[in-house]
C-alpha positions in Angstrom: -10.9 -42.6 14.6 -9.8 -40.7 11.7 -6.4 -43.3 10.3 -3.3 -41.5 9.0 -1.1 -43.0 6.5 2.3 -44.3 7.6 4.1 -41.0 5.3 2.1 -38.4 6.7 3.3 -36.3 9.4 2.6 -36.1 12.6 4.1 -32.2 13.4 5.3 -29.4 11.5 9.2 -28.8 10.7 8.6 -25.6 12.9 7.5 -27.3 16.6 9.5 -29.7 17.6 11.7 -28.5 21.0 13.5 -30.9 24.0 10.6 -31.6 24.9 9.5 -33.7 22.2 13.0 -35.7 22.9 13.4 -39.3 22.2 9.9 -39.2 20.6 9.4 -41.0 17.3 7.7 -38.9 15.1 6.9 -37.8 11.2 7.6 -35.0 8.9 7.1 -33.8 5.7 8.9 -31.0 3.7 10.8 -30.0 1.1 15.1 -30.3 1.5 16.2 -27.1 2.0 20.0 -27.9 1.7 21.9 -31.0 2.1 25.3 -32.0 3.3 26.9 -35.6 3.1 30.0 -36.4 5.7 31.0 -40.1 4.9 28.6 -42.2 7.0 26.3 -39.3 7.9 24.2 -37.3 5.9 22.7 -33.9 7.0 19.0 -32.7 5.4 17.6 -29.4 6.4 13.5 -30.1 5.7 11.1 -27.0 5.4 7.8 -26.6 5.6 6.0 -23.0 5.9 6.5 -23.4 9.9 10.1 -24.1 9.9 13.0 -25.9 9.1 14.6 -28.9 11.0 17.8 -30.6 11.0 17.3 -34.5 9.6 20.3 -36.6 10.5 20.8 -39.7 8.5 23.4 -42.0 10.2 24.3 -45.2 7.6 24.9 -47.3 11.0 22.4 -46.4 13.0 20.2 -49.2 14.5 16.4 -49.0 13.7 17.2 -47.6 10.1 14.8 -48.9 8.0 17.2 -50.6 5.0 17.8 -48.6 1.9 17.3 -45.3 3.8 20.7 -44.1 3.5 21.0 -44.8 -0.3 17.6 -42.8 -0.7 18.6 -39.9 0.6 22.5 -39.9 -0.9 20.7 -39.6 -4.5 18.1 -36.8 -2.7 18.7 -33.0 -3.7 17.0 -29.1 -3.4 13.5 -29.5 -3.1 12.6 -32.9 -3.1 9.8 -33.4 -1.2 9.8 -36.4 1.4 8.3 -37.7 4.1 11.1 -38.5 7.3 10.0 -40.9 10.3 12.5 -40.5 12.9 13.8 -39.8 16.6 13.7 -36.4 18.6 17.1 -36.2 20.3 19.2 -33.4 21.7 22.1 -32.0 19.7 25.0 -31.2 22.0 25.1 -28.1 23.5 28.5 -26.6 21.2 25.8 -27.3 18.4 22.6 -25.8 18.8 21.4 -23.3 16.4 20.1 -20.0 18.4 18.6 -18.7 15.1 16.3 -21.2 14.6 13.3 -22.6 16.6 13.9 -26.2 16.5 17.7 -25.6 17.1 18.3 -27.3 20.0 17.0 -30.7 18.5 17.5 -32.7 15.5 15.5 -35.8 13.8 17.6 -38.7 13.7 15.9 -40.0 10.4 14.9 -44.2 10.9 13.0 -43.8 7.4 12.3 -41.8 4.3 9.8 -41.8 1.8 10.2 -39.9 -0.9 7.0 -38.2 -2.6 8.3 -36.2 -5.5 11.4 -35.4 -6.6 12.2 -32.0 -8.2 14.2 -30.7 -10.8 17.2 -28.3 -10.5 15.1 -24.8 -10.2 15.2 -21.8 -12.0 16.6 -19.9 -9.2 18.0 -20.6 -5.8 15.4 -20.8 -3.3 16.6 -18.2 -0.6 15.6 -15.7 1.9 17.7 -13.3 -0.1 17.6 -14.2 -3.3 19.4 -12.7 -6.2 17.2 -14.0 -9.3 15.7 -10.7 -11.3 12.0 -9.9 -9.7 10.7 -11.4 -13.5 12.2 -14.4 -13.1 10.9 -14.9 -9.7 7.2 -13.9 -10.7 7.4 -16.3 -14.0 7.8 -19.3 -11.5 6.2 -17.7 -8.5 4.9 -20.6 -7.2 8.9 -21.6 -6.1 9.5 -18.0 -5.5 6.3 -18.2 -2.6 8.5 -21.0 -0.9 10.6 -18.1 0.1 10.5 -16.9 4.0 9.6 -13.5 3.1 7.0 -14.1 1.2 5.3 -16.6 3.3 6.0 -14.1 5.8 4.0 -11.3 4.4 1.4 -13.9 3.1 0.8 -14.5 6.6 0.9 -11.3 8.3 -1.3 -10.3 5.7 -3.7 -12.9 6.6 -3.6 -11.9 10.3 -4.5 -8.4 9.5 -7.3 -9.0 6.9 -8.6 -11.5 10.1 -8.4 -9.0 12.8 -10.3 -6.4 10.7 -13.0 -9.1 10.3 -12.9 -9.5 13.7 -13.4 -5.7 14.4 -15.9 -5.3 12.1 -18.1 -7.9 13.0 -18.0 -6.8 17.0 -19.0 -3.8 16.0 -22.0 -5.0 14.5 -21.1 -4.5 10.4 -22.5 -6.8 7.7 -20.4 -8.9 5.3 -22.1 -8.6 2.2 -20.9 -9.3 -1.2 -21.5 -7.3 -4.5 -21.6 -7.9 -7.5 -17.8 -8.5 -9.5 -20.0 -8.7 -13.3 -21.7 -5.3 -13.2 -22.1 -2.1 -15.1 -20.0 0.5 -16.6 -19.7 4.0 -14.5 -16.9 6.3 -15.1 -14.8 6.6 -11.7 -11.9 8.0 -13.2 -9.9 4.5 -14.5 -10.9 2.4 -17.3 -13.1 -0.6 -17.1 -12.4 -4.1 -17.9 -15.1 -5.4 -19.9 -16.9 -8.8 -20.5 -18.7 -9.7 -23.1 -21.4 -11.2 -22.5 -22.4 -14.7 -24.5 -25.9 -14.3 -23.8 -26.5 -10.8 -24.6 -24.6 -10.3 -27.7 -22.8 -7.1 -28.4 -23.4 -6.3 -24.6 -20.4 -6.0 -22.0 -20.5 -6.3 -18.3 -17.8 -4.5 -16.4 -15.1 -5.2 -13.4 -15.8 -2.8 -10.2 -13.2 -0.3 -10.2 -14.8 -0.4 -6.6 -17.8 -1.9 -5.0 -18.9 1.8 -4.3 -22.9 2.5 -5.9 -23.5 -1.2 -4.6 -22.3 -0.2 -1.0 -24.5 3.0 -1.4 -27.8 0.8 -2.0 -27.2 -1.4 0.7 -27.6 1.8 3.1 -30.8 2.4 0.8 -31.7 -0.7 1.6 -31.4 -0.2 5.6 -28.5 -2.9 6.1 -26.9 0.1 8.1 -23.4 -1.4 8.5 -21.6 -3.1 5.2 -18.1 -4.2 5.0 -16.7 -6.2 2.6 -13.0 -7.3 1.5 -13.2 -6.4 -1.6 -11.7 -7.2 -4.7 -11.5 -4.2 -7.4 -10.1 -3.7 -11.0 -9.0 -0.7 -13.2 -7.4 -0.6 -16.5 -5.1 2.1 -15.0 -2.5 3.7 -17.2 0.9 1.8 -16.2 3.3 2.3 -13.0 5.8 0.7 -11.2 3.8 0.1 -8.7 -0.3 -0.1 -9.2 -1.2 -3.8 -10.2 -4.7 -4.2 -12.2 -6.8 -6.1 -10.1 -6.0 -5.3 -5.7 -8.0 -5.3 -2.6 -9.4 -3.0 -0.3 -11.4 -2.9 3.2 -14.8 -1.4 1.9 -16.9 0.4 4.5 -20.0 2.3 4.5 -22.2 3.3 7.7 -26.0 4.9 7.7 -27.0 7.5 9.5 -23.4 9.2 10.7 -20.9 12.1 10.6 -17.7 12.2 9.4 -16.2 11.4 13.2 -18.0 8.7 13.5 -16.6 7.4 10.4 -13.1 8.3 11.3 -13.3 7.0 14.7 -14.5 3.6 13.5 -11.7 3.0 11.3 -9.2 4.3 13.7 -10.1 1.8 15.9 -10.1 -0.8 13.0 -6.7 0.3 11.8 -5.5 -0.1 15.1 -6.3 -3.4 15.9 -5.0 -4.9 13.0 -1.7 -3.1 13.1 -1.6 -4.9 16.2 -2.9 -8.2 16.0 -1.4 -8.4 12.2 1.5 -7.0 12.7 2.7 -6.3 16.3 2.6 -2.3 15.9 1.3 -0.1 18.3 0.1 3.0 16.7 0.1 6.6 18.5 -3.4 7.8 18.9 -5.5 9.6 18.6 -4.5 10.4 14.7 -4.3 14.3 14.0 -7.2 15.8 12.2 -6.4 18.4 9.1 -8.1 20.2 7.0 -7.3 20.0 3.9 -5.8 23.4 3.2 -4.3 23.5 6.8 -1.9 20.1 5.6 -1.4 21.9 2.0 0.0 25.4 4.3 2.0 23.2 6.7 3.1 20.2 4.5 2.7 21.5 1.4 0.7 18.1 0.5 -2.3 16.5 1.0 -1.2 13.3 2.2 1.4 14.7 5.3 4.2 12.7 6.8 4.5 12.7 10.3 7.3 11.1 11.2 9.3 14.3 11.6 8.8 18.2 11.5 10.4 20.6 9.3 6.8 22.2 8.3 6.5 24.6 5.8 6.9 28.2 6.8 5.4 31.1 5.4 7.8 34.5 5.5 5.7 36.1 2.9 5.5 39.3 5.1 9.1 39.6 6.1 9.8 38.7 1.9 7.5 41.6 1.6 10.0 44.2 3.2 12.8 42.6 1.9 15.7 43.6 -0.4 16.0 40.5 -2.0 14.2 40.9 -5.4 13.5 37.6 -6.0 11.3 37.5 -2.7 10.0 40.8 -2.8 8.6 40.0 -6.3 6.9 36.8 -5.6 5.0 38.8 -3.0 4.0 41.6 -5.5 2.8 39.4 -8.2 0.3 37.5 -6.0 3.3 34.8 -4.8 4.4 33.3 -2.0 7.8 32.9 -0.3 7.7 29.6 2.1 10.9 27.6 4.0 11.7 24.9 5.7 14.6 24.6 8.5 16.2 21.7 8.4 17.6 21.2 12.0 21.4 20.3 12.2 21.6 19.9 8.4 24.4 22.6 7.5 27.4 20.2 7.7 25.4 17.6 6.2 24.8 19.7 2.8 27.8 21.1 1.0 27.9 23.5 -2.0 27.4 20.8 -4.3 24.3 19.0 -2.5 22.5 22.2 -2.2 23.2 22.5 -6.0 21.3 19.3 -6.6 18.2 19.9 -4.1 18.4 23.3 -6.8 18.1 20.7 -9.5 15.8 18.7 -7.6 13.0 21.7 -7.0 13.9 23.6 -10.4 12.7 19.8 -11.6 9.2 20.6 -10.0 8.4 23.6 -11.7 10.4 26.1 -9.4 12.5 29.1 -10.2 15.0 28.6 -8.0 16.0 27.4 -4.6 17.0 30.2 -2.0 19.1 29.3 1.0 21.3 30.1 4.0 23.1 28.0 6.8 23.2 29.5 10.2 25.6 30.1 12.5 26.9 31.5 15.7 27.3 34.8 14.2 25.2 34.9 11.6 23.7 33.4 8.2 25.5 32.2 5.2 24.3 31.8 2.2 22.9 33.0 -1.0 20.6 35.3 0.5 22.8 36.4 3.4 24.0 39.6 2.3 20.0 40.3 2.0 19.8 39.3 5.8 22.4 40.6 8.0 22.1 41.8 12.0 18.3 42.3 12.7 16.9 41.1 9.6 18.8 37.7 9.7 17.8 37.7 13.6 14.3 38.1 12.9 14.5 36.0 10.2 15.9 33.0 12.2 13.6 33.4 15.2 10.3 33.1 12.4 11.7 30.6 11.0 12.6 28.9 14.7 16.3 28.3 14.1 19.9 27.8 15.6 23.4 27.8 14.8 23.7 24.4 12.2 20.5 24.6 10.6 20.1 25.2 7.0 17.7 27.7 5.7 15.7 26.4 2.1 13.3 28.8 0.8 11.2 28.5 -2.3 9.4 31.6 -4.1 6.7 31.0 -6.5 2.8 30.7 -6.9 1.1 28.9 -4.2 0.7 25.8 -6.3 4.2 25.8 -7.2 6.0 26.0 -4.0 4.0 24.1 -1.9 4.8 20.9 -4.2 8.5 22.2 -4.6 8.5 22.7 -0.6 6.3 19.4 -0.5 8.4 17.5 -1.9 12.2 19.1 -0.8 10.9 18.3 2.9 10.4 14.8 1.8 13.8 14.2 0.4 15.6 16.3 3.1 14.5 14.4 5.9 15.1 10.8 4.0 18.7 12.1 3.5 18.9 13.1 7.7 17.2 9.6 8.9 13.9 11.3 9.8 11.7 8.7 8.0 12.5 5.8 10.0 10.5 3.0 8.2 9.9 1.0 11.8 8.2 4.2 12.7 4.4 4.7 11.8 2.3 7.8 12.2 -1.1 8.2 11.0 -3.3 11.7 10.6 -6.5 12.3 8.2 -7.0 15.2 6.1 -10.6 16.4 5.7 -12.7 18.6 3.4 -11.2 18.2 0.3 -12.5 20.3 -2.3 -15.3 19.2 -4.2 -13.6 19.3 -8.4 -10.4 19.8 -9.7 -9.8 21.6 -13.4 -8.3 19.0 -15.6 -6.2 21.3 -18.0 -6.2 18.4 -20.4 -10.0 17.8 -20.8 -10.6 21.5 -20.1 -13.0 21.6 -17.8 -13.7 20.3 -14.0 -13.8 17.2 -12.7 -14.8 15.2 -9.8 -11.7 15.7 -7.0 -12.6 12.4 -5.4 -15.7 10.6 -6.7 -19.1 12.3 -8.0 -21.0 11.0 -4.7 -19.2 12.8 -2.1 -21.6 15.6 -0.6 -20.8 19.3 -0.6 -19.7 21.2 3.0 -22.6 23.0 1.9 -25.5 21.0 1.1 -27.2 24.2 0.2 -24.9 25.3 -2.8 -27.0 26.2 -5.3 -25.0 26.6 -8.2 -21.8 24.7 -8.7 -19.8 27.1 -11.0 -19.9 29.8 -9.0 -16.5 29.7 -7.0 -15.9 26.0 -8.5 -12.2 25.8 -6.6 -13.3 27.2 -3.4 -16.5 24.7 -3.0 -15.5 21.8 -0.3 -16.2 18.4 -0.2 -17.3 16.5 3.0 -14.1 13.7 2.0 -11.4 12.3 3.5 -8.3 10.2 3.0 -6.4 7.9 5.7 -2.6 8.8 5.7 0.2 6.9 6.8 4.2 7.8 6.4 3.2 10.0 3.8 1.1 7.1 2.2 -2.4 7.9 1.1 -3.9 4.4 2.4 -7.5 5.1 2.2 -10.0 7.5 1.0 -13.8 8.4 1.7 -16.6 11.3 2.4 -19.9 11.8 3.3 -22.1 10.6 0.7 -25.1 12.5 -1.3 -28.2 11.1 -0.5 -30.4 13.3 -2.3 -31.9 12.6 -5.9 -31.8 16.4 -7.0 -28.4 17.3 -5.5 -26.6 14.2 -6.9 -28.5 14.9 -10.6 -27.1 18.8 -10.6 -23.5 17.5 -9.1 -23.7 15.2 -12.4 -24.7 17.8 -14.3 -22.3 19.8 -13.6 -19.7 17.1 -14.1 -21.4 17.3 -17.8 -22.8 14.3 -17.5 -26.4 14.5 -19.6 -29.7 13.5 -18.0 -29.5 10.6 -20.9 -26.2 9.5 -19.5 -27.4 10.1 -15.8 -30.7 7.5 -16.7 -28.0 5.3 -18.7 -25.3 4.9 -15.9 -26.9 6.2 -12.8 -30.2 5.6 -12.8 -30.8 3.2 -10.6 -28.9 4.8 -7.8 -31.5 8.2 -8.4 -34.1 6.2 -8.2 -33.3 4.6 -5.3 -32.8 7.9 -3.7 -36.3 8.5 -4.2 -37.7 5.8 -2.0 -35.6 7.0 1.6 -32.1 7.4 0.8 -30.5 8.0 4.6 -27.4 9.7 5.4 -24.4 7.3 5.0 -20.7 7.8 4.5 -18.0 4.8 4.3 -14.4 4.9 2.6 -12.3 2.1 1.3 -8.4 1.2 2.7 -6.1 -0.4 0.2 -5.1 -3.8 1.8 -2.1 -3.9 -0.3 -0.6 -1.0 0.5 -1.0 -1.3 4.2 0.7 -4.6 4.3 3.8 -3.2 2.6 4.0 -0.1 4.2 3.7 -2.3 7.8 6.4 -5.1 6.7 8.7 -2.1 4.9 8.7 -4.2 1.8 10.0 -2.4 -1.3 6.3 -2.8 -3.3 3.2 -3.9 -3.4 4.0 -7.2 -5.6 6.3 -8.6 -2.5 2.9 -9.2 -0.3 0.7 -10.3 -3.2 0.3 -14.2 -3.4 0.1 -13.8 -7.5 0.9 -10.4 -8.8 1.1 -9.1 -12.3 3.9 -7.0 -13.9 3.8 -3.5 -14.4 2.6 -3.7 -17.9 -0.3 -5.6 -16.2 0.6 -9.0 -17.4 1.2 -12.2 -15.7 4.3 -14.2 -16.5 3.7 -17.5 -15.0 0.0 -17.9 -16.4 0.8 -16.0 -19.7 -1.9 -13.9 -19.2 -3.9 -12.2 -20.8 -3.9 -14.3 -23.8 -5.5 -14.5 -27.2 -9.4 -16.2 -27.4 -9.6 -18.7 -30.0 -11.5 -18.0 -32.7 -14.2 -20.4 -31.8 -14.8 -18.7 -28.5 -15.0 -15.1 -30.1 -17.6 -16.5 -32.4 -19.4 -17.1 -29.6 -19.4 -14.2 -27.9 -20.2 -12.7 -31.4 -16.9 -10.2 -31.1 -14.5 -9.6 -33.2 -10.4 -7.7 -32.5 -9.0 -5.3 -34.6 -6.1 -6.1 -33.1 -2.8 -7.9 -35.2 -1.5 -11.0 -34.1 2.4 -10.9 -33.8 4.2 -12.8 -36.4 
């Protein structure tokens, strides 16, 4: 048998209960607090488990000697191991809030193991240290509940998708993490590589051309956690390296796709995190979310879709709608149920601000009541018209009217976005709430007014609606794509499509994309080759892990449920990272940097 040393414990600081009482037994944690009453000293201990209440009494009999002079000189985050007694604390005493609360460890020894200096920062649930403090010594800031927490939900979830996957017959495969340059949109991370000088391997932005070949070769169901990287210009909240649930399937259609990870998303919601989800998840098409929601990544939660009263702006007096109409506008709304008390002069003035900020005119509006609308177009919409007007736009007395007139493009992000704020100002995004819908048939390219010309809308591999188009720059904006995106809350959590799987129609896609036949051969051509030898029908999509996890736990970003994040300017305090190559190890690589050296 297996021998344990004297200090080691024998049960977690999280499981002991009555039942355990009068047993002698071991733990080992760090002191959470500690308070000293004469004779008797109190220690909370923690592990990641729990915490328990150590009671050192100077008289007690069985006290190993010293014991009490150890732990007077003990303080915050020591680590030590406590022998002791299970025994009932009296009933005016026990802590409800805490699983070991109705006993305490009546300590007979303690070892101690390491002592620790005064931290940085207090180590608390809620703690009040700045976020770059915490991540500079994140290794104390991970001792924290919450982020255990969320370490360990995420764990659960990432298990349960294994789970899924692997009872539904998918392959864990690895690719490769030192590969080739491809443009996907972001920037690469390089490596140089030592051994073929003035040559760079890359960091998958995704593992997606390597999922593709597996199909090729006839591995027919691939999953993989994947880790990715992209040199992504900086945001608040996008962290350089992340993680993602990468699928791809042979031989399907896009249901079968969708009802796969449904199923997926499902069970590890529940399993991970103890939410049921509604299903089945609504099915738009990508224009029908854009006319209702006025996005493409919808919020379900609550109503207040986008209305269009283009024809009753039409035959209106109201210039302002009458001439969107004529120019080749659009007049849209939203009713807001119960929200004309809730928005005075002065807050409609700043959801004004708040859409002229988006590239709109103007906001239009009018609050109804028993006898009518007021407003700024009321006088525009009195008796009939006002009538007509509220029962197209489906409202009652206390609703408030919000119209925007514009292009298309304009007010449906204007609109888009208004809905948004309007119903986090009434309490209609409840964050312990989840809905989930996909969109579908994206279109194929998007102009980039920047670059000047079109661009891939999702990635260069998803396959046309039409796999018949012949030529790509007929029509460019109306051509649809066979892709999809996962939505949650009005989080886009994952993305996908129907792959090509033909040599000629991915080569005239590229082409199109001006990407030269040299640069094809150079980047892609061992994924048009493949094609040639039996390329099947696949599809997949990947589902960012991190995003999930802190949409599920509500957690203000993504850096709460990463173990080891990095800062928004994609560096990492505690390791000080990245850092400088000596110039030994740049000789070797045979590189040189153009960069200055501060100082």
């Amino acid at each position: 048998m297996k021998q344990r040393s004297s200090w080691q414990r024998t049960h977690t600081c999280g499981e002991l209960n009555l039942a355990h009482k009068d047993q002698e037994v071991v733990l080992n944690g760090w002191i959470e607090n500690h308070r000293h009453h004469g004779q008797l000293v109190f220690l909370d201990l923690r592990d990641r488990y729990g915490i328990t209440q150590i009671v050192v009494d100077q008289e007690a009999k069985g006290t190993a000697a010293g014991t009490f002079d150890v732990v007077k000189r003990l303080g915050a985050e020591d680590v030590i191991s406590v022998r002791g007694s299970v025994r009932a604390r009296d009933a005016d005493k026990v802590n409800k809030n805490r699983a070991t609360g109705e006993i305490e460890l009546v300590a007979l020894q303690v070892t101690v193991l390491s002592e620790a200096e005064t931290p940085p920062f207090e180590i608390l649930d809620k703690v009040e240290a700045n976020e770059e403090l915490r991540m500079q010594y994140r290794y104390l800031d991970l001792r924290r509940r919450p982020l255990q927490e969320a370490l360990l939900k995420r764990a659960r979830f990432v298990t349960a998708i294994r789970n899924y996957m692997q009872e539904h017959r998918f392959i864990d495969i690895e690719t490769p993490i030192l590969t080739k340059s491809t443009p996907e949109g972001a920037r690469d991370y390089l490596v140089p590589s030592r051994v073929h000088p003035g040559k760079f391997f890359a960091l998958p932005q995704s593992p997606q051309i390597f999922k593709q070949l597996c199909m090729v070769a006839g591995l027919d169901r691939y999953y993989q956690i994947a880790r990715c990287f992209r040199d992504e210009d900086l945001r608040a909240d996008r962290q350089p390296e992340f993680t993602q649930i990468d699928i791809e399937m042979s031989f399907v259609e896009e249901h079968d796709v969708l009802d796969m990870v449904e199923g997926m998303v499902v069970q590890g919601m529940r399993e991970g995190f103890g939410i049921e989800l509604p299903q089945p998840f609504p099915r738009f098409d990508y224009f029908e979310a854009m006319d209702k929601y006025g996005c493409d990544k919808p919020d379900l939660r609550f109503g207040m879709t986008l209305v269009d009263c283009s024809a009753l702006a039409a035959k209106s007096d109201f210039k302002v709608f009458k001439g969107a109409v004529e120019t080749g506008g659009i007049v849209k709304g939203i009713c807001a149920e119960g929200a004309a008390e809730k928005y005075s002069r002065k807050g409609i003035d700043e959801l004004t601000t708040f859409v002229t900020g988006l590239g709109a005119k103007g906001l239009a509006w009018a609050k109804v009541t028993a006898t009518g609308l007021e407003g700024s177009i009321a006088k525009f919409y009195e008796g009939d018209k006002g009538k007509e007007l509220c029962a197209h736009m489906g409202a009652k007395a206390g609703d408030l009217l919000l119209f925007v007139a514009d292009s298309k493009k304009v007010v449906h992000k204007a609109l888009g976005d208004l809905r948004l704020k309007v119903g986090g100002t009434m309490g209609l995004r409840d964050p312990k709430v989840f809905r989930c819908c996909w969109v579908l048939n994206f279109p194929m390219f998007e102009w980039n007014d920047e670059k000047g010309r079109w661009q891939f809308a999702h990635n260069p591999f998803s396959a046309p609606v039409n796999w018949d188009v012949k030529d790509f720059s007929v029509d460019t904006e109306n051509i649809r794509s066979r892709a999809y995106d996962f939505v949650m809350n009005g989080w886009e959590l994952g993305s996908g499509s129907i792959r090509i799987h033909r040599t000629e129609l991915q080569a005239r896609v590229f082409e199109f994309l001006g990407i030269s036949k040299e640069q094809q051969r150079a980047n892609f051509g061992f994924l048009l080759d493949a094609y040639k030898y039996g390329g099947p029908p696949h599809g997949g999509i990947a589902l960012g892990v991190d995003r999930i996890v802190t949409l599920a736990l509500g957690r203000e970003g993504i850096r709460d449920v990463i173990a080891f994040p990095k800062t928004s300017m994609a560096f990492d305090l505690m390791a000080e990272a990245p850092g400088a190559a000596s110039p030994e190890q740049m000789a070797e690589l045979q590189i040189a940097s153009t960069a200055k050296r501060p100082g």
